[in-house]
C-alpha positions in Angstrom: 111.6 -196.4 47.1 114.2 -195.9 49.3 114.9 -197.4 52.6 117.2 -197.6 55.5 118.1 -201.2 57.6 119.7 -201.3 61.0 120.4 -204.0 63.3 121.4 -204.3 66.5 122.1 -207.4 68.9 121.5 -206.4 72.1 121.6 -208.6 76.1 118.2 -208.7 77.2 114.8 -210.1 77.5 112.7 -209.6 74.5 109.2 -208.6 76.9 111.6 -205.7 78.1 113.1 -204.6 75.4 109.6 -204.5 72.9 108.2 -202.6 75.8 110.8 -200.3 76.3 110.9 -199.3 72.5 107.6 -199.4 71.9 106.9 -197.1 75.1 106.5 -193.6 74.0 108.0 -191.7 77.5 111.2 -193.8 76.4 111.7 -192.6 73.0 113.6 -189.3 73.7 116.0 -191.3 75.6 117.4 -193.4 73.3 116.6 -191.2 69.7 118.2 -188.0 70.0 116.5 -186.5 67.3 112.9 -186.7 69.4 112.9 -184.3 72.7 108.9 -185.9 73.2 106.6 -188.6 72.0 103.3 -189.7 73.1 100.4 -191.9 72.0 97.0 -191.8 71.6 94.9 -194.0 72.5 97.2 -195.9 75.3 97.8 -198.9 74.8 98.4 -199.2 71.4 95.3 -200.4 68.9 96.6 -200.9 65.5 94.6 -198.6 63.0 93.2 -196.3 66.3 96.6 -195.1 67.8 98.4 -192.4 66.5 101.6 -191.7 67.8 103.6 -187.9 67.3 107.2 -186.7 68.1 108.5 -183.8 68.5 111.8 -182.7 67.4 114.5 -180.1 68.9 113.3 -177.5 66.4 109.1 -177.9 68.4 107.7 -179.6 65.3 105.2 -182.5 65.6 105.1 -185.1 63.5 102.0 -187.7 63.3 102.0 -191.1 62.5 99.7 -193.8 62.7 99.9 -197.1 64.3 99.8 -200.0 61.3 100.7 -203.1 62.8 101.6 -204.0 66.3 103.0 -208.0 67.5 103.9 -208.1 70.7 107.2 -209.2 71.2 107.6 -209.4 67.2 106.8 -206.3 65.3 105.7 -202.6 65.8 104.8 -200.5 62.7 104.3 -196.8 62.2 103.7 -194.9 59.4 103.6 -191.4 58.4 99.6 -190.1 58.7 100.4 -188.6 54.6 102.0 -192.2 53.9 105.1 -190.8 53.1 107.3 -192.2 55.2 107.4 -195.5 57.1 109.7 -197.2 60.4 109.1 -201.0 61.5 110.9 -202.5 64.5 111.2 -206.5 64.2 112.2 -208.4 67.1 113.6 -211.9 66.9 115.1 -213.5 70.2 118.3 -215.1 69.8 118.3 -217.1 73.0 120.8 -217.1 75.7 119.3 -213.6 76.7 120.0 -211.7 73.5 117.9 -210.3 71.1 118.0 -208.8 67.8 116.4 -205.8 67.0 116.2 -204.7 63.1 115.3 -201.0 62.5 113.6 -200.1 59.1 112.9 -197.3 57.3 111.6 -196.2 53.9 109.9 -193.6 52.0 108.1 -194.5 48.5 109.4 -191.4 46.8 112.4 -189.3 46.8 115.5 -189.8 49.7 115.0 -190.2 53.5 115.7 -186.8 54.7 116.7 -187.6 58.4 117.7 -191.3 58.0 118.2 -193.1 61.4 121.9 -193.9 62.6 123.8 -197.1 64.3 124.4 -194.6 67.2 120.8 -194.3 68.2 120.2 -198.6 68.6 124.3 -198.4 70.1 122.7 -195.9 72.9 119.6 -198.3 72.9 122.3 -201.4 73.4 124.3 -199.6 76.1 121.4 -198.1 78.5 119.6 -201.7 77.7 122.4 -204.3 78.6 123.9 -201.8 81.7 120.2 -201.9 83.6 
């Protein structure tokens, strides 16, 4: 298995910034890899939802909702179980929170693998609202 950890400490409330991650019209914002997202049922149901994004080259990818905490966890996985991404949320008090990004797949290398400079963009539109 292979797997990729970010983290990011970032100047806000952790209601807002769960919502605004977990948001699908906010995705292609903040990733620059995804030019659309959406989810199906809205809102989120774990095991119902399925969440897709689409990429610059027009391909959709599906995942599935797996677990979902408010304000502490959001899960997705790939719908072939390939590939998985969980968000963990942990509020550090004083207005900051830490977000951790992880990915992994259970076979072979991560063929896209998420970068700092997607949560740094998350940071700097976050903490200048």
């Amino acid at each position: 298995m292979q797997e990729n950890v970010l983290t990011v400490q970032i100047k806000t409330s952790l209601e807002e910034l769960f919502n605004y991650t977990t948001r699908p019209w906010n995705t292609h914002l903040w990733i620059d890899e995804v030019v659309a997202e959406d989810c199906s049922p809205w809102p989120p149901q774990v095991g119902v939802s399925h969440y897709r994004n689409k990429g610059h080259d027009g391909v959709w990818t599906d995942y599935k909702l797996v677990a979902y905490e408010p304000n502490a966890l959001f899960e997705l996985a790939k719908i072939d179980g390939s590939f998985g991404v969980r968000y963990t949320y942990a509020d550090l008090g004083e207005g900051k929170v830490e977000l951790t990004y992880r990915e992994w797949v259970n076979e072979g290398e991560i063929t896209c693998p998420f970068g700092q400079d997607a949560l740094d963009k998350l940071k700097r539109m976050m903490e200048a609202v």
